[in-house]
C-alpha positions as CSV (number, residue, x, y, z in Angstrom):
1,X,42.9,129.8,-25.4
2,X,44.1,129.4,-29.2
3,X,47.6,129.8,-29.5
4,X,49.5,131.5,-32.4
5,X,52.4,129.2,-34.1
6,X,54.9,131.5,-35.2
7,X,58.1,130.2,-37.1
8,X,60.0,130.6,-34.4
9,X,58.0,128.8,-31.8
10,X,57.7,125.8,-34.4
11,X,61.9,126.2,-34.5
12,X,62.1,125.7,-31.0
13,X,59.4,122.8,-30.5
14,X,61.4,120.9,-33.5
15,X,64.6,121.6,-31.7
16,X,63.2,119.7,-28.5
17,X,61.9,117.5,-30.2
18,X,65.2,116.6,-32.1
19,X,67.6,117.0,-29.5
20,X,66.0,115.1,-26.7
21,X,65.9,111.4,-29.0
22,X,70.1,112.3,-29.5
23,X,70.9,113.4,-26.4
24,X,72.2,110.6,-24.9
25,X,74.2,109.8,-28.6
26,X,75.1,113.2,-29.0
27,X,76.8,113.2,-25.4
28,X,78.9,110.0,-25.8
29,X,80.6,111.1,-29.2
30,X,81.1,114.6,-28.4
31,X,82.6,113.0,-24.8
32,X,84.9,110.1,-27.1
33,X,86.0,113.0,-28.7
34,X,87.2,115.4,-26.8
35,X,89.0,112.2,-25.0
36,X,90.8,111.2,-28.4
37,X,91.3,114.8,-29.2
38,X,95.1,114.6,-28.2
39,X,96.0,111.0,-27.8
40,X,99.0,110.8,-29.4
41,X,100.7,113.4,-27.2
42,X,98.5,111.5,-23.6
43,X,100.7,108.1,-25.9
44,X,104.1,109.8,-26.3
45,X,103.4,111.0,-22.4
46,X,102.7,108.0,-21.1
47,X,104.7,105.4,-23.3
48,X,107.6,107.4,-22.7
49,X,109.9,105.0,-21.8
50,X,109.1,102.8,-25.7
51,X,108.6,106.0,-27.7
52,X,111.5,108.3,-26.7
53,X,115.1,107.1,-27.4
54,X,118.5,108.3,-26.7
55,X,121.1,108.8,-29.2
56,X,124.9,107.0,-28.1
57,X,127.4,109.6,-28.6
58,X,129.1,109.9,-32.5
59,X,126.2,107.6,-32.9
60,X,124.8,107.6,-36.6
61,X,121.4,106.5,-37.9
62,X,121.8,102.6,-39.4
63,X,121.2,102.6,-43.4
64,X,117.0,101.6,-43.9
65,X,118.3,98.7,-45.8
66,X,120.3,97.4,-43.0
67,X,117.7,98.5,-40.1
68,X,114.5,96.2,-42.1
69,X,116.9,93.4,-42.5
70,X,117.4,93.5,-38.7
71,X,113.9,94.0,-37.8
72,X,113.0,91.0,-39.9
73,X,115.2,88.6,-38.4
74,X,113.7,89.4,-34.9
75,X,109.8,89.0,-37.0
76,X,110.7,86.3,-39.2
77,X,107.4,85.5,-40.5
78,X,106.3,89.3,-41.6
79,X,107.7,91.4,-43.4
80,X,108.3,95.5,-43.1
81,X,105.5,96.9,-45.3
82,X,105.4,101.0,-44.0
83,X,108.8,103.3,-41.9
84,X,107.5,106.4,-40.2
85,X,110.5,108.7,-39.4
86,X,109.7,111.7,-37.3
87,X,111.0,114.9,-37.3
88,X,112.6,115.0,-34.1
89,X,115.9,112.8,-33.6
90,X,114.7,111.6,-30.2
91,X,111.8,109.8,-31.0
92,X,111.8,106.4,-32.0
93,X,110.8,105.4,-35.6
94,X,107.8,102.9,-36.1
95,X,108.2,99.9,-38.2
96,X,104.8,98.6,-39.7
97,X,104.7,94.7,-40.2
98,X,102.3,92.7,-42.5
99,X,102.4,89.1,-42.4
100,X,104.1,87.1,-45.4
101,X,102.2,85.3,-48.0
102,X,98.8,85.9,-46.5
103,X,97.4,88.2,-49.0
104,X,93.8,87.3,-49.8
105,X,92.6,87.4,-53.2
106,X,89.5,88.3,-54.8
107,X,88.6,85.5,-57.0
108,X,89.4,83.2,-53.6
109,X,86.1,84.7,-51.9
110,X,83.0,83.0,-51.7
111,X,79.8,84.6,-52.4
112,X,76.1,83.6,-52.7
113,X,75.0,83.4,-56.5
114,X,74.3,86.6,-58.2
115,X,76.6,88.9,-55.7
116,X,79.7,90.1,-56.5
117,X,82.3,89.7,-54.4
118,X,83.5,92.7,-52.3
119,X,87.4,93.6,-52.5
120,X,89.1,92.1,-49.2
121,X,89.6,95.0,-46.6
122,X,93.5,95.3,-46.8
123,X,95.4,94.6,-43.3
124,X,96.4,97.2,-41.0
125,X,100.0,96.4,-40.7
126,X,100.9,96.3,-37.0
127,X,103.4,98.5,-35.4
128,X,106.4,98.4,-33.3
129,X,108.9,101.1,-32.4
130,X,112.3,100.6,-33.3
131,X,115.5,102.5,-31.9
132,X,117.2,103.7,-35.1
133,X,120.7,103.5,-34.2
134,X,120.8,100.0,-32.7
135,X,117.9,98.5,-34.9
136,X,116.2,97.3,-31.3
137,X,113.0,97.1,-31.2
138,X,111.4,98.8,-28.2
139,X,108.3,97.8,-27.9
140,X,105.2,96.8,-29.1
141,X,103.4,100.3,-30.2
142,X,99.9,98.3,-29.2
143,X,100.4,99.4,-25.9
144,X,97.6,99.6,-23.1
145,X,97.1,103.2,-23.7
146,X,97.1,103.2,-27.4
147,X,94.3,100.1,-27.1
148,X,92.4,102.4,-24.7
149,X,92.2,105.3,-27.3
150,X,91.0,102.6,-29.8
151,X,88.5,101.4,-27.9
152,X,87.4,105.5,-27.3
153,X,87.6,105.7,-31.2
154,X,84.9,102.5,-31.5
155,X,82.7,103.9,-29.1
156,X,83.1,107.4,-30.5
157,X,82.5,105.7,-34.3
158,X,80.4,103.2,-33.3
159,X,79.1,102.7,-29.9
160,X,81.4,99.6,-29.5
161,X,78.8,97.8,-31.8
162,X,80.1,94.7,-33.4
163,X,78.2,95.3,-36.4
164,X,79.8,98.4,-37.8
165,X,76.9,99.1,-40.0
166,X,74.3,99.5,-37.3
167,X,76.9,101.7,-35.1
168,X,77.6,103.8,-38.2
169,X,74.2,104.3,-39.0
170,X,73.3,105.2,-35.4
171,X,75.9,107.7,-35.1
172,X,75.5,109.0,-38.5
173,X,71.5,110.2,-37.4
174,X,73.1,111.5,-34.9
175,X,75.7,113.8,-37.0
176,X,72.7,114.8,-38.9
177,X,70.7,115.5,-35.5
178,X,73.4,117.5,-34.4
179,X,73.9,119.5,-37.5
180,X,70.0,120.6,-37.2
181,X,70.7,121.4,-33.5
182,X,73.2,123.6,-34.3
183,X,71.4,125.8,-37.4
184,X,68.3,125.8,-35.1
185,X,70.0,126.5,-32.5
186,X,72.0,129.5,-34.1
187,X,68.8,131.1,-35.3
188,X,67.3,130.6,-32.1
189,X,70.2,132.1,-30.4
190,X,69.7,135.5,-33.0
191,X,67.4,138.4,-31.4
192,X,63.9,137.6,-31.3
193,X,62.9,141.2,-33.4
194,X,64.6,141.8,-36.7
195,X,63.9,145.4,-36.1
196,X,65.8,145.4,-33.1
197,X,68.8,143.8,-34.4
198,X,70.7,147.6,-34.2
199,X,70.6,148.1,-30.8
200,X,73.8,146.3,-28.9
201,X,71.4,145.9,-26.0
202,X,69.6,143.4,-27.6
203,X,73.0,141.4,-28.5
204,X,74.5,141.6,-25.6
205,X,73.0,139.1,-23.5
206,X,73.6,136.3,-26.1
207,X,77.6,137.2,-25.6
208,X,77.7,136.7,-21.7
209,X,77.1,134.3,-19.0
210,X,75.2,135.5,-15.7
211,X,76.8,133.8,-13.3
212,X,75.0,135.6,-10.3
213,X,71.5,134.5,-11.7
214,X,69.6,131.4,-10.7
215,X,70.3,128.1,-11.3
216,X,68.2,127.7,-14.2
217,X,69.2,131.3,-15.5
218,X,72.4,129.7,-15.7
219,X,72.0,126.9,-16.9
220,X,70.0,128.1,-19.6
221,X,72.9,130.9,-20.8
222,X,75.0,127.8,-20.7
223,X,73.7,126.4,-23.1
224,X,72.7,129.5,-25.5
225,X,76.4,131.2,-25.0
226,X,78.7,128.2,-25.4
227,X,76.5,127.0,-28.1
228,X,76.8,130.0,-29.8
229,X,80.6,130.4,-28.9
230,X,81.5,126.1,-30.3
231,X,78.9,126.4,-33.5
232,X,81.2,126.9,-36.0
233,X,83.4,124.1,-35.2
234,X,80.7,121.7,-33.6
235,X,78.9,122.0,-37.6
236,X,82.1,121.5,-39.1
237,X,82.2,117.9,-37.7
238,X,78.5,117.5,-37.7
239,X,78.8,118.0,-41.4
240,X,82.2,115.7,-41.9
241,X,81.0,113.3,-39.2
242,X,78.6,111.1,-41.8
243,X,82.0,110.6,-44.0
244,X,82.8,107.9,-42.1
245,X,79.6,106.3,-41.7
246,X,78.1,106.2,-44.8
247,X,78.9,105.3,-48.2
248,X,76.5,107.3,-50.5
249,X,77.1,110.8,-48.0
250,X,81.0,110.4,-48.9
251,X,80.4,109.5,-52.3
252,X,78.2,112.7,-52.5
253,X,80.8,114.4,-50.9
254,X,83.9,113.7,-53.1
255,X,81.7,114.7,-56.2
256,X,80.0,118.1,-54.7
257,X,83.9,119.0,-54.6
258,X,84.8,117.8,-57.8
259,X,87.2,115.0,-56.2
260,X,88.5,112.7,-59.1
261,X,91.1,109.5,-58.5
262,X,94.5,110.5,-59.5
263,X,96.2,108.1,-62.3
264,X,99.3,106.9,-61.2
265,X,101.8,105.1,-62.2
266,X,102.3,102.1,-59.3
267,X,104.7,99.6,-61.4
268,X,108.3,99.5,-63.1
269,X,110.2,97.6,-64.5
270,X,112.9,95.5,-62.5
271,X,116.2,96.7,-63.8
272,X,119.0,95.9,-61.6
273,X,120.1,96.4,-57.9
274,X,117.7,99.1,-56.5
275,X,118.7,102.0,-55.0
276,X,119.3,103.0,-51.2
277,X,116.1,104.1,-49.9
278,X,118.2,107.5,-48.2
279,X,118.5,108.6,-52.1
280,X,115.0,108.6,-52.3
281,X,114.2,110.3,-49.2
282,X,116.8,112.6,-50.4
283,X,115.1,113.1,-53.5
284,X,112.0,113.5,-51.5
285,X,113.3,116.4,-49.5
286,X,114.3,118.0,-52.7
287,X,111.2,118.2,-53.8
288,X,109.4,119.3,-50.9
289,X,112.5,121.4,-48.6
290,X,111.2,121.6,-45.3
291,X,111.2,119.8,-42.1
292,X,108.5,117.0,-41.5
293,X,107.6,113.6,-40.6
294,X,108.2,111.2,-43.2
295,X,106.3,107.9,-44.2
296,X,108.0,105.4,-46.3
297,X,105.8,102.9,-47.8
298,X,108.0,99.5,-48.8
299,X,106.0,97.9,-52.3
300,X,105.5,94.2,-51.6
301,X,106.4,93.1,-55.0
302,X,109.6,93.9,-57.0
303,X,107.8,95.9,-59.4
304,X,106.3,98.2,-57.1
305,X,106.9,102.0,-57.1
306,X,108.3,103.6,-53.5
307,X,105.7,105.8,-52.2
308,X,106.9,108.5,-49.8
309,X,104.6,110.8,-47.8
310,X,105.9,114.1,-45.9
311,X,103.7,116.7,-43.9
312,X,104.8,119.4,-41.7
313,X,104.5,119.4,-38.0
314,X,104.3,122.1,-35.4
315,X,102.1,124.0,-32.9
316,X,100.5,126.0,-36.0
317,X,101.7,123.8,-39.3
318,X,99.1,122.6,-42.3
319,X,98.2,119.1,-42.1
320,X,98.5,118.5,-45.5
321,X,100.5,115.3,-47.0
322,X,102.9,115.6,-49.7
323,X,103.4,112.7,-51.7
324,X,105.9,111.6,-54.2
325,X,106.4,108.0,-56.3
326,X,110.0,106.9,-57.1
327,X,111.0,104.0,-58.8
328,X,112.9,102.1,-56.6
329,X,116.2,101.4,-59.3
330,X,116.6,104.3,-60.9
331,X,115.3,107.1,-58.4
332,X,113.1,108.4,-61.1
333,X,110.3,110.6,-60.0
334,X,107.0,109.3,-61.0
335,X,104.4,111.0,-59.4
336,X,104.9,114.4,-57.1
337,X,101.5,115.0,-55.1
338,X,101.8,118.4,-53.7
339,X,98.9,119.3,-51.6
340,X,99.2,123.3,-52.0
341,X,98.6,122.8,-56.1
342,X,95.3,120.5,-55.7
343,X,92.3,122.4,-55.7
344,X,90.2,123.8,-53.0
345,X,87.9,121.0,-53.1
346,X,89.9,118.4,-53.7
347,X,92.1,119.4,-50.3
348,X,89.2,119.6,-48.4
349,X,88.2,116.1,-49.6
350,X,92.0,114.4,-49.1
351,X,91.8,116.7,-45.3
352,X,88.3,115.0,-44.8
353,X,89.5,113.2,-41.6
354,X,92.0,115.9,-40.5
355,X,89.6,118.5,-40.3
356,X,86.8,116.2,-38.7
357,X,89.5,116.0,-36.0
358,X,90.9,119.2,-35.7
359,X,94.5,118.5,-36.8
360,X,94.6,120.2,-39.7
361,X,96.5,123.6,-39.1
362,X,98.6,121.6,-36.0
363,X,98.2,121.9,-32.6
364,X,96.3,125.4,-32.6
365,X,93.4,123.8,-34.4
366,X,93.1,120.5,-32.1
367,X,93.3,123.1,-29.2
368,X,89.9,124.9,-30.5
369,X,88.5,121.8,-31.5
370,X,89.2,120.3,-27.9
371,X,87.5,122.9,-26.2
372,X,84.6,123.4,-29.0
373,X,83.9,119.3,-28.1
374,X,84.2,120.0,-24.7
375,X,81.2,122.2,-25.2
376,X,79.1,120.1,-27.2
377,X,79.6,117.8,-24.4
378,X,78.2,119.9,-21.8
379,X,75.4,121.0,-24.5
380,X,73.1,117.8,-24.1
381,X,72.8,118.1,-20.3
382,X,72.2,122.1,-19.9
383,X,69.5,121.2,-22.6
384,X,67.7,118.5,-20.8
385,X,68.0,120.5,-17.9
386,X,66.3,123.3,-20.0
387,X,63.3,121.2,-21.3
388,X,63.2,119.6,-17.5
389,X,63.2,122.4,-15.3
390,X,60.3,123.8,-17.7
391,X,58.8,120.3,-17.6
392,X,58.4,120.9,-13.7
393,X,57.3,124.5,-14.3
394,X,54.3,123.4,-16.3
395,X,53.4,120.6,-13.8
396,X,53.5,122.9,-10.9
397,X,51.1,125.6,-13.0
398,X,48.6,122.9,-13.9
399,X,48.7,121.7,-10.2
400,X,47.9,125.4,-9.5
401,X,45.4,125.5,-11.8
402,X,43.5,122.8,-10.5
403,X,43.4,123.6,-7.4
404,X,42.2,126.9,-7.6
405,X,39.3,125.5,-9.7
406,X,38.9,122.9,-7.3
407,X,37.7,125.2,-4.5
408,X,34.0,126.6,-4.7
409,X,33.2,129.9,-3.3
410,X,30.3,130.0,-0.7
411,X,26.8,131.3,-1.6
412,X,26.0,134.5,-0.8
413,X,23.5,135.4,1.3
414,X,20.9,137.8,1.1
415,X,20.6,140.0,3.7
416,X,17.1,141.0,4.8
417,X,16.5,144.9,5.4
418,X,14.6,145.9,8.2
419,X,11.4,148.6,7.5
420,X,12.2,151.7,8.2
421,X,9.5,152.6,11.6
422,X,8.6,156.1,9.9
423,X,7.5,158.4,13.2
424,X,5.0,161.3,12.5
425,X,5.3,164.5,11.8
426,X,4.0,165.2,15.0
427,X,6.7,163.4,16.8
């Protein structure tokens, strides 16, 4: 029999035929994600006893200058190099140490002749949390269960491959497997019959689940519905997921939405005793008047400016950081970064990360993104279980088929007719 190829037969075989090398890929992402999704909350949950602190009674917050100076006595041999103060008076601030005097510099790297050297990656600094009112430190904030959400992060980014490269280049296919799955897949998902497309009928089953059908009835509106129901979000970070893979698709990126480097103003001159750092916090919060967490970032030479980041928090709060520069001896205002006055594309470029994660309207969004991921995960099975079950379909036809051809019908055989005695007329 010749069979017809329409466009939407070739839709679906390119599907199958895309989704079956990814699934496995596809699975263990979407599963890393929905793990990580809220792991700061599973942290302050379970580190409860480091992270939360309790305030002595008439108790007051210890000046920044005096709280570093403390710090650094009990790590002599780093030096405080970030302050994150949260919101809420009950949680204890993190202290990020870099070591001292261990700064690598360019021209001190070796490479082979005719390559230029590659800019050191800078050090994460590492991070402790620090009762604010005693200058304590707590505890470590590497703590089992923030080392088990990095190790989820590696395997999410890249498979828990040594070689970054290879995992990012694996798991970028994948984004861009996935993103194909899901514009296929939406298509697919549509009515078959444009001309049908008014009647509700026709619709409806792609809104519903049948949950008295049979297994693979269900199975199968498993997959269509909650496809349908995560695609928006499940393209969102198919199509921000290669950011953080490859160089040229973020490059591309950053100039499709007109990103462009601010020029700032990093260094001043060193003009007498600097100024607390509460005045520039407080010149902070005059800027930007509302409640947030704030990130301090400490220069590491004299003539570095103060950088001071602020966002909002909440159940339903934008994401977006506001950052100001001061200079650290007069409290002049050198730079004020407000994320509402940057353009469209240049927010969605600095929220890159926050909306590949979901965090960036607050809680409400990692909700919708936790359950869209949750989705996806389930996606890769109901699909196999689709292309199996009609594996074994066609198998059992064929099987059929050749059976029934296998089986030859008897000849037939002729029947002799006796003469007919004719009797006479007489008779």
């Amino acid at each position: 029999m010749n069979k017809t190829y329409t466009f939407r037969k070739i839709l679906h075989t390119l599907h199958l035929w895309v989704g079956l090398p990814c699934t496995l890929v596809i699975f263990i992402m979407c599963l890393t994600g929905t793990m990580y999704a809220f792991n700061r909350e599973l942290t302050q949950w379970i580190d409860h006893d480091k992270f939360q602190i309790t305030a002595p009674a008439e108790a007051h917050v210890l000046p920044i200058s005096e709280l570093i100076n403390i710090v650094e006595q009990q790590k002599k041999d780093s030096r405080v190099s970030v302050i994150q103060i949260p919101e809420s008076s009950t949680e204890a601030w993190t202290f990020g140490f870099l070591p001292k005097g261990k700064e690598v510099k360019k021209e001190n790297i070796r490479t082979a002749p005719g390559k230029e050297a590659k800019a050191p990656k800078k050090e994460k600094p590492k991070n402790f949390w620090v009762n604010p009112y005693t200058g304590a430190i707590q505890g470590d904030a590497q703590t089992p269960t923030v080392k088990f959400f990095a190790s989820t992060l590696q395997m999410h980014r890249w498979l828990m491959i040594e070689n970054h490269d290879i995992g990012g280049l694996i798991t970028g296919t994948a984004c861009f497997g996935m993103l194909f799955l899901c514009i296929s897949g939406i298509i697919l998902w549509l009515p078959a019959k444009i001309s049908s497309w008014k009647k509700w009928n026709v619709w409806k089953p792609g809104f519903a689940i049948k949950t008295d059908a049979s297994g693979k009835r269900l199975n199968f509106d498993l997959h269509k519905t909650l496809g349908f129901y995560a695609f928006i979000f499940v393209t969102i970070m198919a199509l921000t997921g290669p950011i953080f893979a490859y160089e040229w698709y973020r490059e591309g990126y950053r100039k499709l939405l007109g990103y462009k480097a601010p020029e700032e103003q990093t260094e001043v001159s060193v003009r007498g005793k600097a100024v607390a750092y509460e005045q520039l916090i407080s010149e902070a919060n005059r800027v930007y008047p509302y409640s947030g967490a704030i990130r301090l970032t400490i220069p590491k030479k004299a003539e570095g400016a103060v950088s001071i980041q602020k966002n909002q928090t909440g159940f339903f709060a934008s994401a977006g950081t506001d950052r100001i520069l001061l200079n650290p001896y007069s409290g002049q205002v050198l730079l004020v970064d407000r994320f509402a006055d940057k353009p469209l594309g240049e927010q969605i470029t600095a929220s890159s990360k926050l909306i590949h994660t979901g965090e960036i309207f607050g809680t409400f969004t990692k909700i919708l993104y936790f359950l869209a991921c949750l989705i996806a995960t389930s996606l890769p099975i109901t699909g196999f279980f689709i292309w199996w079950n009609r594996v074994k379909s066609e198998k059992g036809q064929a099987r059929i088929r050749a059976n029934t051809a296998s089986v030859t019908p008897r000849p037939v055989r002729a029947v002799r007719s006796r003469p007919v005695m004719q009797t006479s007329a007489k008779a």
